[in-house]
VEXDREN-2710 file (C-alpha; in Angstrom, 1 decimal):
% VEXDREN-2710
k/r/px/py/pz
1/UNK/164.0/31.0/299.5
2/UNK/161.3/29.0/301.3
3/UNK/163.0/28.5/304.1
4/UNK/165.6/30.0/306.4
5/UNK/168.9/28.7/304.2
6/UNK/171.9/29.8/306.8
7/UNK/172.9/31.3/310.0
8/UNK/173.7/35.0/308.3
9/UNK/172.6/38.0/310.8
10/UNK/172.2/41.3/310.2
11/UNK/174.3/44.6/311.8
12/UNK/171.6/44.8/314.3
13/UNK/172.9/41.1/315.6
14/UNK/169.2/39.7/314.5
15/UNK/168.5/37.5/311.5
16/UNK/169.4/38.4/308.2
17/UNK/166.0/36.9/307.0
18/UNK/162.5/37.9/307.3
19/UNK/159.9/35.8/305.4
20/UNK/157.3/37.3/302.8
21/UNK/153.9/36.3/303.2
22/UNK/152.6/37.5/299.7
23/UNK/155.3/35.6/298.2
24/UNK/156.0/32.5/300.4
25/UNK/159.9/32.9/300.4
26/UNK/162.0/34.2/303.0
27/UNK/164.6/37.6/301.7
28/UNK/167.7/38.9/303.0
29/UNK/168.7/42.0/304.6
30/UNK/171.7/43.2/305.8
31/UNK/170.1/46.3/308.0
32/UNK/166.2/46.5/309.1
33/UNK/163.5/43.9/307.3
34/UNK/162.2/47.0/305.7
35/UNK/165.6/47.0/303.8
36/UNK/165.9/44.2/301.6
37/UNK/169.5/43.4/299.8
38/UNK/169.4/43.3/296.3
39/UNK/170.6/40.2/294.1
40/UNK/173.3/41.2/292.4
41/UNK/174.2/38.3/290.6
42/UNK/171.2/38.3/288.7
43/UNK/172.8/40.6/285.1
44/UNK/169.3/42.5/285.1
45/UNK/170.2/44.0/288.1
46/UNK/173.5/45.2/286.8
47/UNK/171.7/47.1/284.3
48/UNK/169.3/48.7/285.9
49/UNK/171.9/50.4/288.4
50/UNK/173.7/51.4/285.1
51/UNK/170.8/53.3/284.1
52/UNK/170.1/54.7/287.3
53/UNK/173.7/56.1/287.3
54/UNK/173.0/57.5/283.8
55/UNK/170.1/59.2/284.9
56/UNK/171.3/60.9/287.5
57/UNK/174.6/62.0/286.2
58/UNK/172.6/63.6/282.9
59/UNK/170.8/65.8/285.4
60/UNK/173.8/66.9/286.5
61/UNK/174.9/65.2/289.8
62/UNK/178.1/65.6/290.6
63/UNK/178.6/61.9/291.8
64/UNK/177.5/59.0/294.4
65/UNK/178.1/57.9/298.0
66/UNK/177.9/54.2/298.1
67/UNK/177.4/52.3/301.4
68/UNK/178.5/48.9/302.2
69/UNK/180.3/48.2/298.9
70/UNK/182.0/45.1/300.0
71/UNK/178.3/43.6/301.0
72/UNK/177.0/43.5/297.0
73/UNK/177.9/40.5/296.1
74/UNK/176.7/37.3/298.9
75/UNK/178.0/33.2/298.5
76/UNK/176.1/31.8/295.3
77/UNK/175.7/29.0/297.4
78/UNK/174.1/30.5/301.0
79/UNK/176.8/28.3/302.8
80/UNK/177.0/29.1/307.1
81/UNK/179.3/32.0/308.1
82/UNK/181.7/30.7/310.7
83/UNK/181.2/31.7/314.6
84/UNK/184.2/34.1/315.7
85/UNK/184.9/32.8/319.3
86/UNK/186.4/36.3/320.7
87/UNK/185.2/38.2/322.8
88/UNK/183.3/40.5/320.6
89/UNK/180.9/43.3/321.8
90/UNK/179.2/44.0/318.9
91/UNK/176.5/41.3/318.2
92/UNK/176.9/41.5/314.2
93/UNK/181.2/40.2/314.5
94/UNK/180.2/37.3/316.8
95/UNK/180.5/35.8/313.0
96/UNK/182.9/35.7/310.7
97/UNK/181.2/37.2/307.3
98/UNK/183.4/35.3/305.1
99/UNK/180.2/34.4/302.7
100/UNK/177.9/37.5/303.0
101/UNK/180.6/40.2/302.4
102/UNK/184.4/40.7/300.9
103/UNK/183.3/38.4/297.7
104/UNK/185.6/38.8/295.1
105/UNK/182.7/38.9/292.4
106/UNK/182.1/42.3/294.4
107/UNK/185.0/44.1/292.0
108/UNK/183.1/43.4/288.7
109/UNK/180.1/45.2/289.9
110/UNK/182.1/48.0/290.3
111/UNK/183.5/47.6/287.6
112/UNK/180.5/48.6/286.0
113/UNK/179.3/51.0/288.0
114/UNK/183.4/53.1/287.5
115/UNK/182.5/52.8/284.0
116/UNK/179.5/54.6/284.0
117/UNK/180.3/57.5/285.9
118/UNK/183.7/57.4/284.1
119/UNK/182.0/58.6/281.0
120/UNK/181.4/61.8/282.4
121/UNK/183.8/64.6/283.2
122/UNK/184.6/65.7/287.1
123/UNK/182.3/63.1/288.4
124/UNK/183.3/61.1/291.3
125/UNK/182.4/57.9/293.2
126/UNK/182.9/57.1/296.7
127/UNK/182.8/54.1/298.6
128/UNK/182.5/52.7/302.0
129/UNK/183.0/49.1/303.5
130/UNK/181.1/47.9/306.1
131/UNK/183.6/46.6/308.6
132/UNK/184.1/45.9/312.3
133/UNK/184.0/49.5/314.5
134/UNK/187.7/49.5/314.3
135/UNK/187.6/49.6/310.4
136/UNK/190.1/47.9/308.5
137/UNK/191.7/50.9/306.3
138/UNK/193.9/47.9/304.3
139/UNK/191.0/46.3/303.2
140/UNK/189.5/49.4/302.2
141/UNK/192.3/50.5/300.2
142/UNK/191.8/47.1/298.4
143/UNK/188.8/48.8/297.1
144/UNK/191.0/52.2/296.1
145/UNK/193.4/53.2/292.9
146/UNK/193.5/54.4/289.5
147/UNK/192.0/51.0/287.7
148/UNK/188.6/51.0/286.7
149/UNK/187.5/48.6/289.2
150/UNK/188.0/50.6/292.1
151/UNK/186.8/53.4/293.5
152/UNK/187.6/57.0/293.0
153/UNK/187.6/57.4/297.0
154/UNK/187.3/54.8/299.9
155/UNK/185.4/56.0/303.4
156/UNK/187.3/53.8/306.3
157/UNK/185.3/53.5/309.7
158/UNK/188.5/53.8/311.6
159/UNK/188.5/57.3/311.6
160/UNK/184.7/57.6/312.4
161/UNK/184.8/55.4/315.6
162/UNK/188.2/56.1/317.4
163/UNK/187.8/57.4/320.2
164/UNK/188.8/61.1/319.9
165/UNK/192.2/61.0/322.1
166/UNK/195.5/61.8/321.3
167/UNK/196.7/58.2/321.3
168/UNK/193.9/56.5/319.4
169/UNK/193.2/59.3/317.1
170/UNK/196.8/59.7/316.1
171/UNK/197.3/55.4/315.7
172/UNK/194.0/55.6/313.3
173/UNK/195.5/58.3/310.9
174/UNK/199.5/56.7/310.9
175/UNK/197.5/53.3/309.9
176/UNK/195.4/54.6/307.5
177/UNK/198.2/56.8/305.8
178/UNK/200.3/53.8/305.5
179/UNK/197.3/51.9/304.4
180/UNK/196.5/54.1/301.6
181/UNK/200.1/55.3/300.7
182/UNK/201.5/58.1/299.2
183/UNK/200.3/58.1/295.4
184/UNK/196.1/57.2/296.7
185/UNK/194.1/59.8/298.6
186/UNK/193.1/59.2/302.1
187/UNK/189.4/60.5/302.9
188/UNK/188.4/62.0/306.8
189/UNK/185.3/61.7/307.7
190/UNK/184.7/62.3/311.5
191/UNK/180.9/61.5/311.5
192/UNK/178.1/59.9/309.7
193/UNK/174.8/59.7/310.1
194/UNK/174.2/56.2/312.1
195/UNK/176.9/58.4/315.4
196/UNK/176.4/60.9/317.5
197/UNK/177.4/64.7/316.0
198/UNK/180.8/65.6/316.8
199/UNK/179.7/67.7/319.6
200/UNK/178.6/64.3/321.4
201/UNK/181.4/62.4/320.2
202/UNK/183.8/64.9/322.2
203/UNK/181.8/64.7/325.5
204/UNK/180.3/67.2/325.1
205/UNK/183.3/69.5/325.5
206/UNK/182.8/72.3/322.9
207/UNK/186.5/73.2/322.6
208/UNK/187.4/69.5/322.2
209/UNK/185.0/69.8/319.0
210/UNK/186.7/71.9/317.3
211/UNK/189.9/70.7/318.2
212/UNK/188.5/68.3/315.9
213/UNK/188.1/70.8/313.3
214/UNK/191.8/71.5/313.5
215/UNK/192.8/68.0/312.9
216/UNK/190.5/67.1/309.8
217/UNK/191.2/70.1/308.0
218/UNK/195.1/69.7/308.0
219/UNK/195.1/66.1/307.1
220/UNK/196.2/65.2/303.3
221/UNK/193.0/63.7/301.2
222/UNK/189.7/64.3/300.8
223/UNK/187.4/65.4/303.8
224/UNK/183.8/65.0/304.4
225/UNK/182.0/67.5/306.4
226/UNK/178.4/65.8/307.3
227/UNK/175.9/68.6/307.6
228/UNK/175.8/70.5/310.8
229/UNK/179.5/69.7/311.9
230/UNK/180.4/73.4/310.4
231/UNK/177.7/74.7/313.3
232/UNK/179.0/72.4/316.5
233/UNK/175.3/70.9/316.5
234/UNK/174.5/68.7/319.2
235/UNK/172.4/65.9/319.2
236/UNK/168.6/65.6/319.0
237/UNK/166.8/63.8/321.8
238/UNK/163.9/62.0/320.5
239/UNK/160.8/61.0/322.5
240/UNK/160.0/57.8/323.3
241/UNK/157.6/56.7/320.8
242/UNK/159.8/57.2/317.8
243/UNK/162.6/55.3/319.2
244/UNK/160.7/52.2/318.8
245/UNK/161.3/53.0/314.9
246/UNK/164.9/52.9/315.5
247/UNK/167.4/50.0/315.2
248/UNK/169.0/50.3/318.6
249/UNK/166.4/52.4/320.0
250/UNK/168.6/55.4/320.4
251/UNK/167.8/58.3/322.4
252/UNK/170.0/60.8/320.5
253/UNK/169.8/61.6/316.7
254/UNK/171.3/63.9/314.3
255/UNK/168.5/66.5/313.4
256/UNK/167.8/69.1/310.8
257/UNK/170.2/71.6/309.7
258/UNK/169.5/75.3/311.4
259/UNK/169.2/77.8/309.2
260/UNK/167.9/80.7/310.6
261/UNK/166.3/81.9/314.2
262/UNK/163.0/82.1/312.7
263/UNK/160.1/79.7/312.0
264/UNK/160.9/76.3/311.5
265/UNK/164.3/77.5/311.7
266/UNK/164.8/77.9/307.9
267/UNK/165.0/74.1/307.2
268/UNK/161.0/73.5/307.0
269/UNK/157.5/74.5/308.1
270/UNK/156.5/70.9/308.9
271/UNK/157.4/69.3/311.7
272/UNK/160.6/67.2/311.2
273/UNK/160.4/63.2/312.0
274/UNK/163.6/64.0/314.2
275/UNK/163.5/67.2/316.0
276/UNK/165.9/70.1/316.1
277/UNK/168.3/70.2/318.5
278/UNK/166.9/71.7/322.0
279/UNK/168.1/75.4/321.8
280/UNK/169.8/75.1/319.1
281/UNK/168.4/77.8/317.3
282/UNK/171.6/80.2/318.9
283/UNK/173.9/77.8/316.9
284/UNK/172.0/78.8/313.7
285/UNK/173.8/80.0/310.4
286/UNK/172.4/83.2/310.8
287/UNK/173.7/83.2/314.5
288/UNK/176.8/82.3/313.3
289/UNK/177.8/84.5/310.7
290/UNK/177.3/87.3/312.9
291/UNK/180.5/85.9/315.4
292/UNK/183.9/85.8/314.5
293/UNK/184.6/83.1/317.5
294/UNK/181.7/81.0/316.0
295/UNK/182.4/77.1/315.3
296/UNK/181.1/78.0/311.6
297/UNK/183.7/81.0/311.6
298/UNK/186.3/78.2/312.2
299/UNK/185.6/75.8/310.0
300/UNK/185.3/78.6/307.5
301/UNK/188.9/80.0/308.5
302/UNK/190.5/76.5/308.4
303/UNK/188.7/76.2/304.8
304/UNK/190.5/79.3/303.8
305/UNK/193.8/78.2/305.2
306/UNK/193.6/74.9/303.7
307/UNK/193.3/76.5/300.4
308/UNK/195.9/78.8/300.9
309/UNK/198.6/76.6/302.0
310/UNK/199.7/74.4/299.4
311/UNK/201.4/72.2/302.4
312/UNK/198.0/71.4/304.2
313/UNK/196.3/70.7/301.2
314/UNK/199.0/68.0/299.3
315/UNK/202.0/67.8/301.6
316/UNK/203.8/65.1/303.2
317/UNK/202.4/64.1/306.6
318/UNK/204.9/63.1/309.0
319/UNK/204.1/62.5/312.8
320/UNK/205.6/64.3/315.4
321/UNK/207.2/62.2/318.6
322/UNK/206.3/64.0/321.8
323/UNK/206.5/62.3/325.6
324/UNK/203.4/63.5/326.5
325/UNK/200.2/61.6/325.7
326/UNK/197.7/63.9/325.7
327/UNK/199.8/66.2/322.6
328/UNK/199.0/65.2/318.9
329/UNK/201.5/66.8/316.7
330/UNK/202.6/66.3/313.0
331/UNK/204.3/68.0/310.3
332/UNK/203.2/68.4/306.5
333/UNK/205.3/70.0/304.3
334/UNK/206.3/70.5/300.5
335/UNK/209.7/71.2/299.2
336/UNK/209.1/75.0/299.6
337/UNK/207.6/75.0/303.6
338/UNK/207.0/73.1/306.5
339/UNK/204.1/73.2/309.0
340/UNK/203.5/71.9/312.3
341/UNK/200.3/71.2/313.8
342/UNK/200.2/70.6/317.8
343/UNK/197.1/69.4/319.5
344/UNK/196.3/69.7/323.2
345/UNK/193.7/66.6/324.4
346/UNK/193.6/67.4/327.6
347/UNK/192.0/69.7/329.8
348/UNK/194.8/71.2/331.3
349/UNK/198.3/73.3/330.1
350/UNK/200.3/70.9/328.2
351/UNK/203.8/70.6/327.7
352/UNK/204.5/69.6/324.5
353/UNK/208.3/67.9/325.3
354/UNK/208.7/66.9/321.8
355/UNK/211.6/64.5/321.0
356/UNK/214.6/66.0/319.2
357/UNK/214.8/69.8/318.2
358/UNK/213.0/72.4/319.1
359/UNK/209.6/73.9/317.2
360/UNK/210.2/77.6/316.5
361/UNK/208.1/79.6/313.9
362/UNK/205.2/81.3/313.4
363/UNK/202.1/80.9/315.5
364/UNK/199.7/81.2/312.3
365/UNK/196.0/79.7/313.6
366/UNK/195.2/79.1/317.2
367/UNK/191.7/77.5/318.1
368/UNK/191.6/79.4/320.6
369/UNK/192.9/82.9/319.3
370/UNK/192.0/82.3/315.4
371/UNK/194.5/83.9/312.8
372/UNK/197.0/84.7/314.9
373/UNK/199.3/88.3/314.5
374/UNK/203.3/88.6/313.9
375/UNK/205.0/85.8/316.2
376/UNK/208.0/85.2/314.2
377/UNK/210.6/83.3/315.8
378/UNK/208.3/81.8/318.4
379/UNK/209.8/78.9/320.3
380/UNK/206.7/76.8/321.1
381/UNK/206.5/74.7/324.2
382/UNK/203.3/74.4/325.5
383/UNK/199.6/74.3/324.9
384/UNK/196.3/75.8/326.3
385/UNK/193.0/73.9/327.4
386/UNK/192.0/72.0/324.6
387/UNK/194.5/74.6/322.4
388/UNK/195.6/73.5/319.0
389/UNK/197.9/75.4/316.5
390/UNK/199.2/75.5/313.0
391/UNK/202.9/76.6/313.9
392/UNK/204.9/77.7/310.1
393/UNK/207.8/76.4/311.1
394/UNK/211.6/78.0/309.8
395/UNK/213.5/77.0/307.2
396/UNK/216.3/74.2/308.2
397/UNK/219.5/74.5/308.1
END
C-alpha cells in the first residue's frame, strides 16, 4: 500500500501501519513496526510455511506453538473495523476487529499447516487466539477437535488473565470446561511471557503461588508450565534504558532461567538483555533440589501425583458449592475413585461450609504439609492460610 488504506490498530492501541521508505508502501503489523504481518493470502506463502514445518519436524521437533492463529488471514479488501463504543480499558478493543482477525479463510491455512505435522507420528500443534483479556474460551474451541482443520490444542487467555481469586478463577475454568466439553482437551496455562511470573501475579504472596500449583496440576487437559514457574521466580526489574525497547515500557520482565548459584547462574556467561531476578540465585535448581519444602519440590510432587492418580489426570471435573467465597473446591473422579480438591484464597482460617454432605477421606497432599501421613476417615472442615488439599474422598453409599 501507498498509502494508509484503514483505521486498523495494533495491540499496543497505535497504528497497525508503518510506511517503508526503501519501498514506498506502507505494511501492516499487528505487534511492534519491527514485526511485520505476513500475507497469507498470497499461495507462496502457504508453501513456504509448509516447508518450514517439514524442516523442523525432520530434525526431530516434537511440535509448534502458534500465536495469534485467528489473526492470519486479514479482509481482502482492507475495509474500516468498526469503533466499539464501551467502555473499554484496553486501547486495542476500542475496535471491533471484525476485518483484521476471526476470517473464516483463517481455517484453510490451518488446514494446511494440520496436514503437515499430521504426517508425522506424536507430533503436536498448539494454538492460541488473540482475544480481549477476558479470552473467549468458545471461540477458541471453534479453533479445537479431531478434523484436520483444527488444532490439536487451543491456549485460551481466560485462564492467563483472571485474576487469581476464588471467584474469578473458579468462573474461568467452569466456562472453559463447558466451552471445550467433555470429549476435547482443555489446556492451563497460568502465564506467558507478555505477564508477570506467577509470583507477581499472586501479589507477591509466595503461598498464594503455589496455591496456584495445586489448582493447575489437578485440572483435566493439557498444562503448560512456562519456564521458571517450577522455581516460584519473581520478576526482573529492568533499568530504565531498556524499557524504552519495550511495548508498554514495562518495569518488570520475566528473566533467565536459574540454574545454578554459580557464575552466570548456569544459564550464560554473557550478560542477559533482561537480567536475572534480584537474589534470585537462592531460588536456583540447585537450591532447590536440596529442599523438600521447595516450590520445585512441589511442582515435582504434584507431577508425581498427577501421574499416579488416574482421576487427576482424565477424570470428570465437577465443582464443589461452598458458602464461603474465598474456598475453591471441585471433585474429579473416575468410576473407580473420587477426589476432592479444596482451596483456601484467603489469608486467614477458612471454613469450608460446603453445601450438602460432608467431605470425609483421606488428607493425601497439603501445600502446606506436602504428602500427607495416615488420615483415614478425616472429616474436613476447614482450611489453613493460603492451605490447599487433595482430600481422597470414601466410597458412597
Amino acid at each position: 500500500c501507498d498509502e494508509i488504506p484503514n483505521n486498523w490498530i495494533n495491540v499496543s492501541g497505535k497504528k497497525a501501519w508503518s510506511f517503508e521508505e526503501r519501498r514506498k508502501q506502507y505494511y501492516h503489523h499487528s505487534y511492534n513496526y519491527d514485526s511485520a504481518d505476513l500475507n497469507w493470502r498470497n499461495p507462496d506463502l502457504g508453501l513456504i510455511m509448509e516447508e518450514y514445518l517439514a524442516y523442523w519436524l525432520d530434525n526431530g521437533v516434537d511440535g509448534f506453538y502458534l500465536q495469534d492463529i485467528n489473526t492470519l488471514v486479514k479482509d481482502d479488501a482492507l475495509r474500516d473495523n468498526p469503533m466499539n463504543f464501551g467502555v473499554i480499558r484496553r486501547r486495542y478493543e476500542r475496535q471491533e476487529h471484525v476485518f483484521d482477525r476471526n476470517r473464516s479463510e483463517t481455517h484453510l491455512k490451518l488446514e494446511r499447516l494440520r496436514n503437515v505435522v499430521d504426517r508425522y507420528d506424536d507430533r503436536i500443534l498448539i494454538g492460541r487466539l488473540q482475544t480481549p483479556d477476558a479470552g473467549e474460551p468458545e471461540l477458541s474451541a471453534s479453533f479445537l477437535g479431531i478434523e484436520s482443520e483444527k488444532m490439536h490444542l487451543v491456549v485460551d487467555r481466560s485462564i492467563t488473565n483472571t485474576r487469581f481469586t476464588a471467584n474469578r478463577i473458579g468462573l474461568s475454568a467452569k466456562r472453559l470446561y463447558e466451552a471445550i466439553g467433555s470429549n476435547r482437551t482443555p489446556v492451563w496455562e497460568l502465564i506467558d511471557g507478555s505477564r508477570s511470573r506467577m509470583l507477581g501475579r499472586c501479589g507477591k504472596v509466595a503461598a498464594l503461588a503455589r496455591l496456584a500449583a495445586l489448582f493447575q496440576l489437578t485440572q483435566r487437559g493439557m498444562i503448560i508450565l512456562y519456564y521458571g514457574q517450577e522455581l516460584g521466580l519473581p520478576d526482573s526489574k529492568l533499568p530504565l534504558y531498556k524499557r524504552l525497547f519495550r511495548r508498554k515500557r514495562e518495569k518488570r520482565a520475566l528473566g533467565p532461567m536459574i540454574w545454578s548459584t554459580g557464575e552466570g547462574s548456569g544459564f550464560s556467561m554473557a550478560e542477559p538483555w533482561i537480567p536475572f531476578a534480584r537474589g534470585a540465585n537462592r531460588l536456583s535448581v540447585e537450591n532447590q533440589l536440596l529442599d523438600e519444602g521447595s516450590t520445585l519440590q512441589l511442582y515435582r510432587t504434584l507431577i508425581k501425583l498427577r501421574n499416579r492418580i488416574p482421576a487427576l489426570r482424565r477424570g470428570v471435573c465437577s465443582f464443589i458449592r461452598t458458602a464461603n467465597p474465598h474456598i475453591l473446591a471441585y471433585a474429579r473422579k473416575t468410576d473407580e475413585e473420587r477426589y476432592a480438591i479444596l482451596l483456601n484464597f484467603n489469608e486467614r482460617n477458612q471454613s469450608l461450609d460446603v453445601d450438602g454432605s460432608e467431605l470425609k477421606g483421606t488428607v493425601i497432599f497439603s501445600t502446606l504439609r506436602g504428602i500427607a501421613g495416615d488420615s483415614r476417615g478425616v472429616v474436613l472442615d476447614e482450611l489453613a492460610s493460603y492451605e490447599g488439599v487433595i482430600l481422597r474422598l470414601e466410597p458412597e453409599e
